[in-house]
C-alpha positions as CSV (number, residue, x, y, z in Angstrom):
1,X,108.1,134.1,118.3
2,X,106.7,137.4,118.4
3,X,105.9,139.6,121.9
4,X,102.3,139.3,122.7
5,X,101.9,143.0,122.0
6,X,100.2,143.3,118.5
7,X,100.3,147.3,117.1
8,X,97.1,147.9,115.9
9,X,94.4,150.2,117.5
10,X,91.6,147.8,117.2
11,X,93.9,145.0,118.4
12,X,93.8,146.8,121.7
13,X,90.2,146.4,122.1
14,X,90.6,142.6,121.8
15,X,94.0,141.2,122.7
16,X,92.7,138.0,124.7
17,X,91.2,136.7,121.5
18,X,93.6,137.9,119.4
19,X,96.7,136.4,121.9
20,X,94.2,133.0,121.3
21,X,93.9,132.9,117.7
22,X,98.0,133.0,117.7
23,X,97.7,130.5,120.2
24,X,95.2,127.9,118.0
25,X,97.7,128.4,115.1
26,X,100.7,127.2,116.7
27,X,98.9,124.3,117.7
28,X,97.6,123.5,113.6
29,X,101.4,124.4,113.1
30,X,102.8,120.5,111.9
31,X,98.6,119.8,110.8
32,X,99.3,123.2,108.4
33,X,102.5,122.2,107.2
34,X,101.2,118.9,106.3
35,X,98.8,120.5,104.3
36,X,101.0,123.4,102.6
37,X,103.4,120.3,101.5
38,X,100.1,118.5,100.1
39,X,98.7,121.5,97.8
40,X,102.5,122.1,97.1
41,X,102.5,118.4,95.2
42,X,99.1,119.7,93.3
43,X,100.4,123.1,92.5
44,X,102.4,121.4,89.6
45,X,100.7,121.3,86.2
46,X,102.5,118.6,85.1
47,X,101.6,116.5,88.3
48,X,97.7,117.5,88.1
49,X,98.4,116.1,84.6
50,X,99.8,113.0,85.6
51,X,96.6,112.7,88.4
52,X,94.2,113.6,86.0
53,X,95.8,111.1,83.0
54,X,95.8,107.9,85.9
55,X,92.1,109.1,86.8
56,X,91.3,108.3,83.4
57,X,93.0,105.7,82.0
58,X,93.1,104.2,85.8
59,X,97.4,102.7,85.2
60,X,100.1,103.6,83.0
61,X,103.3,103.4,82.6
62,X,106.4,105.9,82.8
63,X,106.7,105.4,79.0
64,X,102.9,105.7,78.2
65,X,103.0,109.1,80.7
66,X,105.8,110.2,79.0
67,X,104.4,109.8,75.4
68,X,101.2,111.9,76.2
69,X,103.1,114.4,78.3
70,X,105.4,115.1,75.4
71,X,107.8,115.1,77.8
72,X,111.1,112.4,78.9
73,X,110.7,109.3,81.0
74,X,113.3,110.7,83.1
75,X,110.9,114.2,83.7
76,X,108.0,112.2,84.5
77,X,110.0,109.7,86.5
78,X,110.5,112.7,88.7
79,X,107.2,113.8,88.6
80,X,106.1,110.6,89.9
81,X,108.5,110.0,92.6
82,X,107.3,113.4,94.6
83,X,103.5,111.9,93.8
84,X,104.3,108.8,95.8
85,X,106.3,110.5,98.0
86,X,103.1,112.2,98.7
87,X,101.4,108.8,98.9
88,X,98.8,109.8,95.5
89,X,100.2,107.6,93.1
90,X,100.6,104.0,93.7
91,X,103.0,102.0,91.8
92,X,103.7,98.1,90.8
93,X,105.8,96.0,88.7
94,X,105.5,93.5,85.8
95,X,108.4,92.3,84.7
96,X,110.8,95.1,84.3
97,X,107.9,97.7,84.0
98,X,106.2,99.9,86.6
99,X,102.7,100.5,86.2
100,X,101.2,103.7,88.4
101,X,97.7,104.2,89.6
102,X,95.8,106.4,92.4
103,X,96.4,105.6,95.5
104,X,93.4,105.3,97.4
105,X,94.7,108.9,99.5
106,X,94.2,110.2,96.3
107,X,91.1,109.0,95.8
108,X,89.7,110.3,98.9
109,X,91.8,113.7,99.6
110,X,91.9,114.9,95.8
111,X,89.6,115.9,93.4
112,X,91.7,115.1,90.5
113,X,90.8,117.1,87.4
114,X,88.6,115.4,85.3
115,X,90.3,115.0,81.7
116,X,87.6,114.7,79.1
117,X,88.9,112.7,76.5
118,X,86.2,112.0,73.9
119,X,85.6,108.2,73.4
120,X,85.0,108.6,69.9
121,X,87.3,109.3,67.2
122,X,85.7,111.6,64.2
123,X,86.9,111.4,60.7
124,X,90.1,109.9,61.6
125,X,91.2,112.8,64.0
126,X,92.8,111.4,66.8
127,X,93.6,114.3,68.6
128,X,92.6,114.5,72.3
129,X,89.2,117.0,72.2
């Protein structure tokens, strides 16, 4: 840790607060780290993809992530795995398939980007809008 001295002139015209704002940070350290981690599992594009894809379609599969992503099973299987590790996915099984949703964490501590698929499909275009 640090000495208590700070150098900075206007620091000396406050040190007590100063010495207690260092003081309330140590104690948010493990709270802050918990939090670093959790905007660390949302600073992936490819994860806020996979949020915002289960927002919508509310459970897919590795295979059905990996068809939209354009990207392997394996990839996404990795993606996924850091997503439950950081309890926002859910995941079950049917058979040898595992389906992943939001996990209610998610729900309530994210604000998923909202994908805005269009419902409707004009003149045979089927590409996302």
């Amino acid at each position: 840790m640090q000495e208590d001295k700070i150098d900075c002139s206007a620091a000396e015209e406050r040190p007590g607060q100063l010495l207690a704002l260092r003081n309330a940070l140590e104690r948010q350290r493990i709270p802050l780290q918990r939090m670093a981690q959790h905007y660390a599992l949302l600073g992936g594009e490819t994860r806020l993809k996979i949020l915002a894809l289960l927002g919508r379609a509310e459970e897919l599969c590795v295979c059905d992530l990996a068809r939209v992503l354009e990207m392997t099973p394996a990839a996404v299987s990795q993606h996924l795995s850091r997503l439950r590790s950081g309890n926002l996915v859910k995941s079950r099984r049917d058979g040898m398939t595992i389906y992943y949703r939001l996990s209610e964490h998610a729900s309530a501590t994210v604000v998923s980007p909202r994908l805005e698929l269009s419902d409707e499909v004009e003149d045979g275009d089927e590409n996302i809008s």
